[in-house]
N, C-alpha and C positions, 0 to 999 in steps of 0.2 A: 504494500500500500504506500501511496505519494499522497503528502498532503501540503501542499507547498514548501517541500521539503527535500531532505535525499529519503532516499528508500530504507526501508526499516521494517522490520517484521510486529507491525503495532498488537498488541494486545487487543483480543478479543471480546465483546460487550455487547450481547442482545440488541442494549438500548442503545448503541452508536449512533451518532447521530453526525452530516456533512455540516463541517465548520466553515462559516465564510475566512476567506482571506488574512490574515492578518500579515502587519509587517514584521513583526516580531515572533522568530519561531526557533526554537532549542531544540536541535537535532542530537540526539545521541545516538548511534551506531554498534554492532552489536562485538565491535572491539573498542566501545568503551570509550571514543571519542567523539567529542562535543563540538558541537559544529551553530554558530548564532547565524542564522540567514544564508548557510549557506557556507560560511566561511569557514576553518577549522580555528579554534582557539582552546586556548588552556583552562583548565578550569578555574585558578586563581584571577582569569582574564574577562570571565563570562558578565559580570557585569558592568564592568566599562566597553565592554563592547556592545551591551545592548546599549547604554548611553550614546555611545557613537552613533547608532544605527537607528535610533528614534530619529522623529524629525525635530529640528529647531524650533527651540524653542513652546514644545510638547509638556504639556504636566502629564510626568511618567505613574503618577499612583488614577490617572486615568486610561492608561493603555493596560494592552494584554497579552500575554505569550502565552505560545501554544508551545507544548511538551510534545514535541516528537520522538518517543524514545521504544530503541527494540526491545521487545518484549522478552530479552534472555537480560536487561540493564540491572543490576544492585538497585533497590529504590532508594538508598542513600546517596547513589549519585545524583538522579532525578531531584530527591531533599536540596543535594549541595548547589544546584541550581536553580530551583527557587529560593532558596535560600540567598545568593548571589543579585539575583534579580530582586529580591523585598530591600536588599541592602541600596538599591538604587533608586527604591521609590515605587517600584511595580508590584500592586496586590492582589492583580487578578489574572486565572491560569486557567487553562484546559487542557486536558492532557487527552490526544492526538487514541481516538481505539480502531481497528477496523471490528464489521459487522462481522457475524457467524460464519456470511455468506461470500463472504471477498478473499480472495487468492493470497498466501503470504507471499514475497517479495522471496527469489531464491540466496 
């Protein structure tokens, strides 16, 4: 499954539901690396680079990121990046499922 993101084998949820757009999206991959929009960064780096990557002059505790993360991820990784993002002002998340019925990513 893609969801404005790279490919990742998302965790599966009945109730999944198609998320619009966002500009802000936390890609983690199923080696474990963290990727903001796309880009790869470190994880001590992930929330100056979503600062970066808002737009100017944006109130960041009104934006939102979406968790794209494979579904083999530590959820204390998942934590450490929320956790990253609240430290910059961001408080609202989705975290990225495919449906029952959607194909994993190989």
């Amino acid at each position: 499954m893609k969801l404005n993101g790279l490919p990742v084998n998302l965790p599966k949820a009945e109730t999944a539901q198609k998320q619009q757009s966002n500009d802000l999206i936390i890609t983690i991959d199923k080696s474990r690396q963290i990727y903001v929009n796309k880009a790869p960064v470190d994880p001590q780096n992930v929330g100056s680079t979503l600062l970066n990557d808002a737009a100017p002059n944006v109130d960041l505790s009104t934006e939102s990121v979406v968790i794209n993360a494979d579904e083999s991820v530590p959820e204390g990784l998942v934590v450490g990046c929320i956790d990253a993002s609240r430290k910059v002002g961001i408080n609202s998340f989705s975290i990225a499922t495919a449906t029952e019925d959607q194909s994993a990513v190989q």
